[in-house]
Steps between C-alpha positions, in 0.01 A plus 500: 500500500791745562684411179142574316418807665866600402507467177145639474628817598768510312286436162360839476818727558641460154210455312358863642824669462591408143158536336434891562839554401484323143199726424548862702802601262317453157179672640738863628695480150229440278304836549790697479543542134154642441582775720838580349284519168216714620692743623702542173159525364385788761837666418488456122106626514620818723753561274265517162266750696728704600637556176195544382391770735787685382445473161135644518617788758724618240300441186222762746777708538590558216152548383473801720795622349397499167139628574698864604460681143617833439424708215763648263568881473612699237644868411281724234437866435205661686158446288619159374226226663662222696320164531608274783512119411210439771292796282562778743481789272715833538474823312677818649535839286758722518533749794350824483523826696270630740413715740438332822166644741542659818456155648773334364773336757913466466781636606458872332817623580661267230503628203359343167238438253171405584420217254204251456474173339203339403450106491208262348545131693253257361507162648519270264567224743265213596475596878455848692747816487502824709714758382563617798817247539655671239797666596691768268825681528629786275893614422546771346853699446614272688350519809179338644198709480312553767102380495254776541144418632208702402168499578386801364624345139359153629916350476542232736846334613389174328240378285112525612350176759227383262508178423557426149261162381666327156524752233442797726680846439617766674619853463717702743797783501756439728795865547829532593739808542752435208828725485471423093131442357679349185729274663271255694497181521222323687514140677204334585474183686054452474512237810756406772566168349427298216650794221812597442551880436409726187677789366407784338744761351444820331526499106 
């Protein structure tokens, strides 16, 4: 009965050890691989979006870039018409001497000719324009002129603030203080961007 009981005891010791072992090292190795692989996957996926993310950030910035459009300019003699490529339409005449009212504002102690210069803007353009943003500057014997406002002769510093619809005109003198009234030359810029400048020189 003792030598039974021994080896009865002694049966199960190997047999318990030996069998896990045989089949633990197969099931840790196995699943490694699929991870290795699915994180190359994750990578190689993180990588394409990335890229692609960049790609469409710049092909949008660009776009912005290229929607900024500014018109060409141009020099010409005053009473030659000027016709921006967006249809802005400018006509200026040549300046002419007058006699400011009693109104009339600028520095009187410089000494000059009065001058005033008539301009026709018709907007040719398909959205709204308000002359108004047009900004002018005069030269003349080689110094700038100075602006002269005038109510009593309805002259304004700038064009008038109607708003001009498609194909709308308007009409209005602008005057300056000229040391030469046939030496000037006349740059107008009709918004703050968008148009480059025109010139207008004396014949």
């Amino acid at each position: 009965m003792t030598t039974a009981a021994a080896r009865t005891s002694a049966r199960p010791t190997p047999a318990a050890t030996s069998a896990p072992a045989a089949t633990s090292t197969p099931a840790t190795s196995a699943p490694a691989r699929p991870r290795a692989s699915s994180r190359a996957a994750v990578t190689a996926l993180a990588a394409v979006l990335v890229a692609a993310g960049c790609t469409s950030t710049a092909s949008a910035e660009g776009g912005d870039e290229s929607a900024v459009v500014t018109y060409p300019g141009a020099e010409v003699t005053f009473g030659t018409p000027f016709k921006y490529d967006d249809g802005l339409f400018l006509q200026v005449r040549q300046p002419a001497r007058f006699t400011p009212t009693a109104q009339a504002e600028w520095d009187r102690q410089v000494e000059g000719v009065p001058v005033r210069i008539h301009f026709t803007v018709t907007n040719g353009t398909r959205g709204d324009f308000t002359p108004h943003t047009l900004d002018a500057t005069v030269v003349s014997g080689g110094q700038e002129a100075l602006p002269i406002l005038d109510p009593g002769s309805q002259i304004g510093l700038t064009g008038p603030s109607t708003t001009l619809r498609t194909a709308g005109v308007a009409n209005f003198d602008l005057a300056f203080l000229v040391q030469d009234h046939r030496d000037v030359t006349l740059t107008v810029v009709p918004a703050l961007g968008g148009y480059d400048p025109l010139v207008l020189v004396t014949d």
